[in-house]
C-alpha positions as CSV (number, residue, x, y, z in Angstrom):
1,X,-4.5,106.4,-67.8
2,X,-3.9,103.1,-66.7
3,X,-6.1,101.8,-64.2
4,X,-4.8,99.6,-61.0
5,X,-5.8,96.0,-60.7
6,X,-5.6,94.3,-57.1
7,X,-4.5,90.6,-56.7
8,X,-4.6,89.0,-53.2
9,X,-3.7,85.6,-53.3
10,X,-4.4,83.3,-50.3
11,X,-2.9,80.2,-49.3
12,X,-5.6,77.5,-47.6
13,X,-5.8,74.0,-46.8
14,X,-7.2,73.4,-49.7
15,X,-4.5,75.0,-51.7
16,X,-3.7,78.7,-53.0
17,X,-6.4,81.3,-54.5
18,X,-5.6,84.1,-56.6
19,X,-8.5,86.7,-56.5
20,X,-8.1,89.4,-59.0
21,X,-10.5,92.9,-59.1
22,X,-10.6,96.1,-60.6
23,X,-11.7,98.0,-57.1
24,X,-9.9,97.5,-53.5
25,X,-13.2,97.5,-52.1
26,X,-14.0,94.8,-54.6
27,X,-10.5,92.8,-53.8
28,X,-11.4,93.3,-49.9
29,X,-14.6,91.9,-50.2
30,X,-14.0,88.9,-52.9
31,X,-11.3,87.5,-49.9
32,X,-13.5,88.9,-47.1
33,X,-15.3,85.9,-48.8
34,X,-13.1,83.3,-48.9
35,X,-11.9,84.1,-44.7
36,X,-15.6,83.6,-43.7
37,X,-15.2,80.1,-45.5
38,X,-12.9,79.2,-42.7
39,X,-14.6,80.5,-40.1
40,X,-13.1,79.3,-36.8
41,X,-9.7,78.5,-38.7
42,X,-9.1,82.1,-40.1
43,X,-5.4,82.5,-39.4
44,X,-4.9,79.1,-40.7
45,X,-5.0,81.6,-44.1
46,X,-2.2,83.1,-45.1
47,X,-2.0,86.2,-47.6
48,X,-0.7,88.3,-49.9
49,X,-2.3,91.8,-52.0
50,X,-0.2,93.2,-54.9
51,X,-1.4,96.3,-56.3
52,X,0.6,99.5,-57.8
53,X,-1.2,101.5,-54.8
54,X,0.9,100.9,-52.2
55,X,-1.4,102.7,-49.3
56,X,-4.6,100.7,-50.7
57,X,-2.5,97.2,-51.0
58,X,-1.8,98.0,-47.0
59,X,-5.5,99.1,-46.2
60,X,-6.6,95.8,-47.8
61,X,-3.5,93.5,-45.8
62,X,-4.5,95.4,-42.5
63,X,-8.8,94.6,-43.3
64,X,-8.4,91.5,-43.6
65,X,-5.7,90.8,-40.8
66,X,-8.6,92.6,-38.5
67,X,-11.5,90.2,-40.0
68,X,-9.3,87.2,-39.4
69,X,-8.7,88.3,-35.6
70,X,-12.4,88.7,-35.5
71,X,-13.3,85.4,-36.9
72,X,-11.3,83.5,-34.7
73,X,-12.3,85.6,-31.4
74,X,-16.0,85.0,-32.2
């Protein structure tokens, strides 16, 4: 049984970050992590998640779209 690994790589300011965990919660909250960082900027991020679960790859894309709408309303 092979177990899925979740990338999400984000494109900043300061250049592109590839995050790379075992769990989607784990993947969620690693760029969770790295969104707060630009806190007032948010959608200045761009993203992408590559995993082999295709529904958990989109529940990740659509978290952290919602967290980066949040940041930038707050």
């Amino acid at each position: 049984m092979s177990e899925t690994l979740f990338r999400v790589t984000l494109e900043t300011r300061d250049g592109r970050r590839a995050l790379t965990a075992s769990t989607e919660r784990e993947a969620a909250l690693m760029a969770e992590s790295v969104l707060r960082g630009y806190e007032g900027q948010p959608l200045t991020v761009g993203f992408s998640v590559d995993c082999s679960d295709r529904e958990a790859g989109s529940r990740i894309a659509f978290y952290l779209i919602d967290l980066a709408l949040e940041l930038e309303l707050a």
